[in-house]
C-alpha positions in Angstrom: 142.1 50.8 -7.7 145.0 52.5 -5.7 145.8 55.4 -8.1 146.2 59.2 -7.3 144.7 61.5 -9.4 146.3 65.1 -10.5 144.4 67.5 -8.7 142.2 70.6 -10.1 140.6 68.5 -13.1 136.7 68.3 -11.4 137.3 71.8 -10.2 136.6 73.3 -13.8 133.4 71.8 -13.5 132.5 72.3 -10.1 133.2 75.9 -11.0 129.8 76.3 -13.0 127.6 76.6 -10.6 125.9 79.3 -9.0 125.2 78.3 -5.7 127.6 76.0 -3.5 127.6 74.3 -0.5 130.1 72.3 1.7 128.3 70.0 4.4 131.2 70.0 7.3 131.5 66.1 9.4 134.1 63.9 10.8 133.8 60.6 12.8 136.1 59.0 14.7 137.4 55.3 14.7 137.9 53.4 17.8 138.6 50.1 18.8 141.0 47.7 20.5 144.9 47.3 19.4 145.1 44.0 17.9 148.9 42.2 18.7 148.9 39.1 17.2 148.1 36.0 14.0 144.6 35.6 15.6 143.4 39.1 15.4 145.0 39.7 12.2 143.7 36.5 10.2 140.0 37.4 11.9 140.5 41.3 10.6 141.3 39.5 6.9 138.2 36.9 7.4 136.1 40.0 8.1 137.5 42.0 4.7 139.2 44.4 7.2 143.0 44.3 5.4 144.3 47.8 7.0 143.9 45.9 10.3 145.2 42.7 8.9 147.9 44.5 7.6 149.0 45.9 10.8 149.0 42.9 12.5 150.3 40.3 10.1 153.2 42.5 8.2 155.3 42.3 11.7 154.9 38.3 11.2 156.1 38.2 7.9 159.1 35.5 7.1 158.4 34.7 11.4 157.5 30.6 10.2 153.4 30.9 11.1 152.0 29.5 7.6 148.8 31.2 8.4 150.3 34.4 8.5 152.4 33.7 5.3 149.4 32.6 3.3 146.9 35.7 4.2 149.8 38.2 3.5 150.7 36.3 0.6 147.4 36.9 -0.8 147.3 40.5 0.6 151.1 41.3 -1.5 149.4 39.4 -4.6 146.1 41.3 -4.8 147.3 44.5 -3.4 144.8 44.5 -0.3 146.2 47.4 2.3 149.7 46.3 1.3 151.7 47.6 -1.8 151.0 44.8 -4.4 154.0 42.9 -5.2 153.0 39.8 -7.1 156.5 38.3 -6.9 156.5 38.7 -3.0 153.2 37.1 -2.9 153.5 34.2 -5.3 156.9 33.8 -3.0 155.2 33.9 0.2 152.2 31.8 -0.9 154.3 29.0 -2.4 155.8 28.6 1.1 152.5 28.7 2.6 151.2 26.1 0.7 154.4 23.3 0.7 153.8 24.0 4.9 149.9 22.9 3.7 148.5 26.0 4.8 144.5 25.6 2.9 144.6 29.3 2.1 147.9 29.1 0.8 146.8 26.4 -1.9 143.9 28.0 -2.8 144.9 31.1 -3.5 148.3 29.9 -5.3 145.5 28.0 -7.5 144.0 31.1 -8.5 147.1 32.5 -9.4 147.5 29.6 -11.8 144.2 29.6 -12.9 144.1 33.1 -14.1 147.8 33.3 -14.8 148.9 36.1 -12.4 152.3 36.5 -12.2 152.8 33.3 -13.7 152.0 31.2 -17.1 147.9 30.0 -16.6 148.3 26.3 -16.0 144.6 24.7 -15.3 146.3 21.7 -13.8 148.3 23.3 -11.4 145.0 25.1 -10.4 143.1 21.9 -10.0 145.8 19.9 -7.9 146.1 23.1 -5.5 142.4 23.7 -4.9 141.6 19.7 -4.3 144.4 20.0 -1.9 142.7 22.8 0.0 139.2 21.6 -0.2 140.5 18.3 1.0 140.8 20.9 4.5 137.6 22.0 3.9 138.9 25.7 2.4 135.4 27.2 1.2 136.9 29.4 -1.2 138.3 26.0 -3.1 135.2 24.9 -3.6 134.0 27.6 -4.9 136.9 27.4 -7.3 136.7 24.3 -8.6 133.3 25.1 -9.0 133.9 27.7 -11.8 136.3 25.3 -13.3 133.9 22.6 -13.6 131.1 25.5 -14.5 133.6 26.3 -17.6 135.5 23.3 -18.1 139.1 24.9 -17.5 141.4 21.8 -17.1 138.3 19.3 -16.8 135.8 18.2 -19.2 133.1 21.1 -18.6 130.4 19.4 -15.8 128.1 21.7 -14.5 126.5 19.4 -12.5 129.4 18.9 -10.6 130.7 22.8 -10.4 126.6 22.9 -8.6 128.0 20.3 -6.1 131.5 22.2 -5.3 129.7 25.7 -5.0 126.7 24.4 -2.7 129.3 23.2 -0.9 131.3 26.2 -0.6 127.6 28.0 0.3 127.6 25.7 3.2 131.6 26.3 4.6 130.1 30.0 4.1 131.6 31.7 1.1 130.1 34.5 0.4 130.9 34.4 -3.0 129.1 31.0 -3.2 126.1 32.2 -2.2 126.2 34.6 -4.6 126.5 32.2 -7.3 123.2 30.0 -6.1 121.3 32.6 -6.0 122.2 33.2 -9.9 121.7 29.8 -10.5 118.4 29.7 -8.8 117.7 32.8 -10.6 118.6 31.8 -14.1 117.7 28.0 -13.4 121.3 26.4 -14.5 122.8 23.7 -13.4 119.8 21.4 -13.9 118.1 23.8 -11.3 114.7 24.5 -11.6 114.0 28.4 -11.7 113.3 29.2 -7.8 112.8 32.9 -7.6 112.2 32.9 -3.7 115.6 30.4 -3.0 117.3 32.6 -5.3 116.2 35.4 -3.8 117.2 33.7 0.1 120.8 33.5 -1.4 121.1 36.8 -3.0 120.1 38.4 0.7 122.6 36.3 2.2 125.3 37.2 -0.2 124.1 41.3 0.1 124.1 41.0 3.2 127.7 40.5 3.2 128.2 43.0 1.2 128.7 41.3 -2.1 127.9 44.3 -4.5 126.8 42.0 -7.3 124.2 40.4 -5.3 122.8 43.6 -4.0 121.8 44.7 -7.1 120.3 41.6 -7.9 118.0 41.8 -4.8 116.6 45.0 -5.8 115.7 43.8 -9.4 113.8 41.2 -7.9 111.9 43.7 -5.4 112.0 45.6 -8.5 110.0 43.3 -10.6 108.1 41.3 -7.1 109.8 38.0 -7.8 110.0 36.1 -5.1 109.5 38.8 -3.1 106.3 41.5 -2.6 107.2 44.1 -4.9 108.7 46.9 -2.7 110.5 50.0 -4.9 111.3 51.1 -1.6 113.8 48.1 -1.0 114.5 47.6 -4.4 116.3 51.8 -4.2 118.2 50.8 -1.0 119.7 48.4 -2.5 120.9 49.7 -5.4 122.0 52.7 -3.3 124.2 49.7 -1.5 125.5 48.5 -4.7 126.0 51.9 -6.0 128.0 53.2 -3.1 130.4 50.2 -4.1 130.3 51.5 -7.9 128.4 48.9 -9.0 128.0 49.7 -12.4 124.6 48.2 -13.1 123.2 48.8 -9.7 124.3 52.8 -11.2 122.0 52.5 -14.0 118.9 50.6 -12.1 119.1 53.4 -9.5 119.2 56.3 -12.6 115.8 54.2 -14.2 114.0 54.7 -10.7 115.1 58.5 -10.7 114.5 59.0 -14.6 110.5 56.9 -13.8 110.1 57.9 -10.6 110.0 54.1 -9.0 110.7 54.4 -5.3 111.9 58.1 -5.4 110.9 61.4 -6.4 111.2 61.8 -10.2 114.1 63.8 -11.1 115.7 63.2 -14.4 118.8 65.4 -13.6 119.5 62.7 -10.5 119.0 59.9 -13.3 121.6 62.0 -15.4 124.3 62.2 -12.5 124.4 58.4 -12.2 124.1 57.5 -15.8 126.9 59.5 -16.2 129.1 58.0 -13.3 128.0 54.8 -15.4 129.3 55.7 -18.5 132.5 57.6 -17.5 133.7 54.2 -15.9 132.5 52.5 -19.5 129.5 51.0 -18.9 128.0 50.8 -22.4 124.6 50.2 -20.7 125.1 54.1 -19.5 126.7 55.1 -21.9 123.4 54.4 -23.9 120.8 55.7 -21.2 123.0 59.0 -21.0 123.1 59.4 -25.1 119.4 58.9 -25.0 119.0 61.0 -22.1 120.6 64.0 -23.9 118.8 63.3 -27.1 115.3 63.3 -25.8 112.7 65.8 -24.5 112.1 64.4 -21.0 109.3 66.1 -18.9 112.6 67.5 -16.7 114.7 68.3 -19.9 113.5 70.6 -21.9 116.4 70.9 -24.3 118.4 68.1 -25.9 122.0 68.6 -25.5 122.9 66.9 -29.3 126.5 67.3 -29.2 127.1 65.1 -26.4 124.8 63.1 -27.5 126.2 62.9 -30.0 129.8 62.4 -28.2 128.2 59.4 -26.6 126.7 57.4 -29.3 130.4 57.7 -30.9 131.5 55.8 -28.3 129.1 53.4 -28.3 129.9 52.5 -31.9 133.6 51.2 -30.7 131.8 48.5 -28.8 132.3 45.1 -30.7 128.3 44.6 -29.4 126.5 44.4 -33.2 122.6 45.2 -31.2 124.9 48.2 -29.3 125.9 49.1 -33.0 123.1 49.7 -34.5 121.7 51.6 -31.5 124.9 53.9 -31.9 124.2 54.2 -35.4 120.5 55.2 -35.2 121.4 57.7 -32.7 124.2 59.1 -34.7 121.6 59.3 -37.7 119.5 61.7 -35.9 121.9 64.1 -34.0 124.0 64.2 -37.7 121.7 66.7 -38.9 121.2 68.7 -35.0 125.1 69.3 -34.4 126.8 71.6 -36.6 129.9 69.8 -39.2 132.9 72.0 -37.2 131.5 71.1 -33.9 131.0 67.2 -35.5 134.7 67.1 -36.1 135.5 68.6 -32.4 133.2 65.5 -30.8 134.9 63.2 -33.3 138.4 63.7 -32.3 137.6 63.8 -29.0 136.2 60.8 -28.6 139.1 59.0 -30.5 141.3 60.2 -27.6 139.0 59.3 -24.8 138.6 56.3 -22.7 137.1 55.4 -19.3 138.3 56.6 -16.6 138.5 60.6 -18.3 135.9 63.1 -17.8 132.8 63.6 -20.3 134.1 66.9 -22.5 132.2 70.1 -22.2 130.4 71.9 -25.5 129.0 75.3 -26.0 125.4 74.8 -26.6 123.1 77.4 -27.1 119.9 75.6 -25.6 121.8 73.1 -23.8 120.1 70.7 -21.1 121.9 69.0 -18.2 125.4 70.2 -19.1 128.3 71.0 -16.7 127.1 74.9 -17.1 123.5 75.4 -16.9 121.7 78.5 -18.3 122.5 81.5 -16.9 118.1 81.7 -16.4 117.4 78.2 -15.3 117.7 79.3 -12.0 119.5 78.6 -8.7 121.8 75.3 -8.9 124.3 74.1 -5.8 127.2 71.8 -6.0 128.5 69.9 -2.7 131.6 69.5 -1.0 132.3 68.4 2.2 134.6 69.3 5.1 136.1 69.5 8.8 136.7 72.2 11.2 139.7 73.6 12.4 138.9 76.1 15.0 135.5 77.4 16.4 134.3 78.8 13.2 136.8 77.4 10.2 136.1 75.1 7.9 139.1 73.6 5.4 137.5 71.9 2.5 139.3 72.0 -1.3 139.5 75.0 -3.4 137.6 73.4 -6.3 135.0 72.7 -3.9 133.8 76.4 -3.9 136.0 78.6 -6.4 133.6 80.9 -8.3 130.7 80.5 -6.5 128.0 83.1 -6.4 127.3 82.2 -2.3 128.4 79.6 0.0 126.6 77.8 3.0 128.4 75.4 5.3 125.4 73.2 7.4 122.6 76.1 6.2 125.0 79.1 7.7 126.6 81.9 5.8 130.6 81.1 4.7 133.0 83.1 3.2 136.4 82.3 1.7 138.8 83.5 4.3 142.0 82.2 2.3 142.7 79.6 -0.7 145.3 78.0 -2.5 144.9 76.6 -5.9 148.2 74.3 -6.0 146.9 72.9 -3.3 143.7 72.8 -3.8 142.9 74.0 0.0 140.2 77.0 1.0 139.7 78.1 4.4 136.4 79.0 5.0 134.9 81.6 7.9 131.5 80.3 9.3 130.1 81.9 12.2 128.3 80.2 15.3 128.9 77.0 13.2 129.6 75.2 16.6 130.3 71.4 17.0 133.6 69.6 18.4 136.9 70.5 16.5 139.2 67.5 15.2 142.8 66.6 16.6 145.0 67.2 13.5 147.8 64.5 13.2 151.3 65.3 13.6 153.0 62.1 13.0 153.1 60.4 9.4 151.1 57.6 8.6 152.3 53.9 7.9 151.6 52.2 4.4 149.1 49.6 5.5 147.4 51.9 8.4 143.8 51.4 8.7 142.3 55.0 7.8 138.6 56.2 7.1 136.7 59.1 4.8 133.9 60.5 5.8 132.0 63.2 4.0 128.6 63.5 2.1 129.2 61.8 -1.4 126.4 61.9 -4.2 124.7 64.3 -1.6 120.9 64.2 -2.4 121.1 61.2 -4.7 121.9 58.2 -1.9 122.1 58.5 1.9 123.1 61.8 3.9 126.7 61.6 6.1 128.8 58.1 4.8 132.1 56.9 6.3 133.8 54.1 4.4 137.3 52.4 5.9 140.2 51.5 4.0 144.0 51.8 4.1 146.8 53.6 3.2 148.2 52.3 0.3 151.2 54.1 -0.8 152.8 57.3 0.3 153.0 58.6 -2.3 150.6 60.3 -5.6 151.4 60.3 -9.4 155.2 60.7 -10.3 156.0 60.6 -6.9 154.3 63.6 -5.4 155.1 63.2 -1.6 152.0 66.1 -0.7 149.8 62.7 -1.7 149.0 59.6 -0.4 147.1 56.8 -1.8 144.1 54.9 0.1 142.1 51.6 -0.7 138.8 54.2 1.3 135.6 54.0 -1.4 135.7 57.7 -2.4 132.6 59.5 -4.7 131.7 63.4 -5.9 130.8 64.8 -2.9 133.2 63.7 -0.6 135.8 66.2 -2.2 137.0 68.4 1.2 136.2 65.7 3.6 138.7 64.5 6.5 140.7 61.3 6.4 141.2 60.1 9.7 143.5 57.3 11.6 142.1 54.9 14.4 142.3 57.6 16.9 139.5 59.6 14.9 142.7 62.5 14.2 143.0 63.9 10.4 145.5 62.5 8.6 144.9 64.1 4.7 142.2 65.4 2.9 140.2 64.0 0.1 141.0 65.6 -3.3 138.9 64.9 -6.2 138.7 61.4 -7.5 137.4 60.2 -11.0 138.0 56.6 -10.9 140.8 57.0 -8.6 141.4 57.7 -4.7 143.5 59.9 -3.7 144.4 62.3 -0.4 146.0 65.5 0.1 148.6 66.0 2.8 
């Protein structure tokens, strides 16, 4: 999702806690300058659209069909380029009368799932058989889900099994991905295989397919197919989970909550339920309601009125099992949350949805809320940041306004200067060391390959993270020019961090991000 985010919102709850600290890092990106259709439709193959971008955008309305059909699909989707569907469907049709493969299949889709135009199964049909006929893997794997629900064609599962294998064997990564489910839930006259599932699922995570990451570690989860390993099973839903994976969110807050694989800690179980259920995973939505109900070993106190908040928004779920779990829960917070503070919860969960942060209740014996008690002892938030001279560090101002002490890599900071509209803070750190970044003075390009780096869910998945992406737009909600957007995976934590360009020279900043990306200029 390419949408900037109005700034300061996570700040407010940053700002509760005691103790802060912002982990300082940058990286640099380096690599050849591509100049050509070959290097840009091998960045595309190898999900690298900031660099497919840059190379193919100068090709555009040039005649080469390959070019036309990848940026086709790049305008269509909005990969690294501004989406335009028009543009795309324009480009792709042109594509596709020149017989580009690509071009056909991803017209099909278009048709298949109505985007941009009226859905029209037979259109779909005739354009993937007219790429698979050219051996497109992504066709096949097309028609397969056609066939698997009978869109257009009598539903033949049998067949969609035949397309999709196929596809696995041209080396769609999506294919593999599907066998493994197949292999795992024994469909399409498949026997149950548990280990050949679990030789496509490793494929397909491999690649990076979120959905099949998660489904690896539930099977070293459970040791199917596999020796049970709770060691593998939490690095991969830490893979998944990097991506947002909602489910892999939830399987990586059950190892935390049991201790499988980790070191118990319920209030790392809470964090990632909760990243669930703000993005409106009913599944966390449920784990975090119960969470905040109970009396865990690590929570002491129930926190009932957001408990309460969240099994009110469980009961708008059309789920009748989900329901009645709502309505249990709601049966025995009624009593524990007081009838003004019931109506508070009540309208505000008729005005929330996901994507908005969880609201914030006074509660006298409250439990892994925002604001902890004043005796539970030391707590420290994370931010991350760059240097800027010997010993300054810029991260955000929400990073570390009204914290008690600060620490930048273990050493003493202080706030040197800040800025609250834009949500900047200058930090002094002494005999902090390290190499200083080149700060950009040109303007990026929309399309221009960029990367964050930064510590994000800091003490919850791995240490120092870089994730690549794009510049999508230059420009944040209604305009604001101090804003870019980027395609980069961003996650708390990473709040402060540097953007860079290819050169490894800081472009923006990170801001905060709920379900959106955004940088500050």
């Amino acid at each position: 999702m390419k949408t900037s985010i109005q700034r300061g919102r996570r700040g407010a709850r940053l700002a509760a806690w005691r103790h802060c600290l912002v982990v300082t890092g940058w990286a640099v990106l380096a690599g050849p300058a591509f100049a050509g259709v070959e290097e840009g439709l091998k960045a595309y193959e190898d999900r690298d659209m900031a660099t497919a971008a840059r190379e193919l955008l100068p090709l555009e309305g040039k005649g080469d069909r390959r070019a036309t059909a990848a940026l086709g699909a790049m305008y269509l989707h909005g990969m690294a380029i501004e989406r335009n569907v028009a543009r795309g469907l324009e480009l792709l049709r042109e594509a596709a009368g020149q017989g580009d493969s690509r071009g056909q299949s991803v017209l099909g889709f278009a048709y298949q799932h109505g985007i941009g135009v009226p859905v029209d199964f037979a259109k779909a049909l005739e354009l993937y058989r007219q790429a698979a006929a050219q051996n497109y893997a992504g066709a096949y794997n097309n028609l397969g889900s056609m066939y698997w629900d009978g869109e257009g064609t009598p539903k033949d599962r049998i067949k969609a099994l035949e397309f999709v294998r196929k596809a696995a064997e041209l080396g769609d990564a999506n294919a593999w991905h599907k066998l493994g489910m197949y292999y795992d839930y024994g469909s399409a006259g498949l026997k149950r295989d548990p280990v050949e599932s679990v030789r496509w699922y490793r494929k397909a995570a491999e690649y990076g397919i979120p959905g099949a990451q998660n489904a690896l570690g539930i099977f070293y989860l459970n040791g199917d197919g596999v020796d049970r390993d709770m060691a593998q099973a939490v690095r991969w839903f830490e893979k998944a989970a990097e991506s947002g994976h909602l489910p892999a969110l939830n399987n990586l807050g059950d190892a935390y909550r049991m201790g499988s694989g980790v070191d118990k800690d319920i209030q790392k179980a809470i964090v990632l339920y909760r990243l669930a259920a703000l993005q409106g995973s009913t599944n966390g939505q449920l784990k975090l309601a119960n969470a905040y109900s109970n009396r865990w070993d690590d929570n002491p106190k129930p926190n009932y009125p957001l408990a309460y908040f969240w099994y009110l928004v469980l009961g708008n779920t059309t789920n009748s099992a989900t329901v009645q779990k709502s309505s249990d829960g709601l049966t025995k917070m009624f009593h524990r949350v007081p009838s003004e503070q019931r109506a508070e919860i009540e309208a505000d969960m008729r005005k929330w949805s996901p994507g908005m942060p969880e609201p914030v209740y006074s509660v006298a014996d409250a439990i892994a809320t925002p604001a902890p008690r004043p005796d539970s002892g030391p707590r420290a938030s994370t931010g991350s940041g760059f240097r800027i001279n010997k010993d300054m560090v810029l991260t955000n101002q929400h990073v570390v306004e009204n914290c008690k002490t600060l620490t930048v890599n273990d050493l003493p900071a202080t706030v040197t200067a800040s800025d609250g509209n834009a949500d900047i803070a200058l930090l002094s750190v002494r005999n902090l060391g390290g190499d200083v970044p080149q700060i950009r003075s040109e303007p990026v390009r929309i399309g221009e390959d960029i990367a964050v780096a930064g510590f994000p869910l800091r003490g919850l998945l791995s240490g120092f993270n870089m994730t690549r992406g794009s510049v999508s737009s230059l420009s944040g909600i209604g305009g604001d020019t101090r804003l870019l957007q980027i395609t980069a995976a961003v996650q708390p934590g990473n709040s402060g961090g540097p953007v860079v360009d290819g050169a490894g020279r800081v472009v923006g900043m990170v801001v905060s991000k709920l379900s959106w990306k955004t940088v500050n200029m």
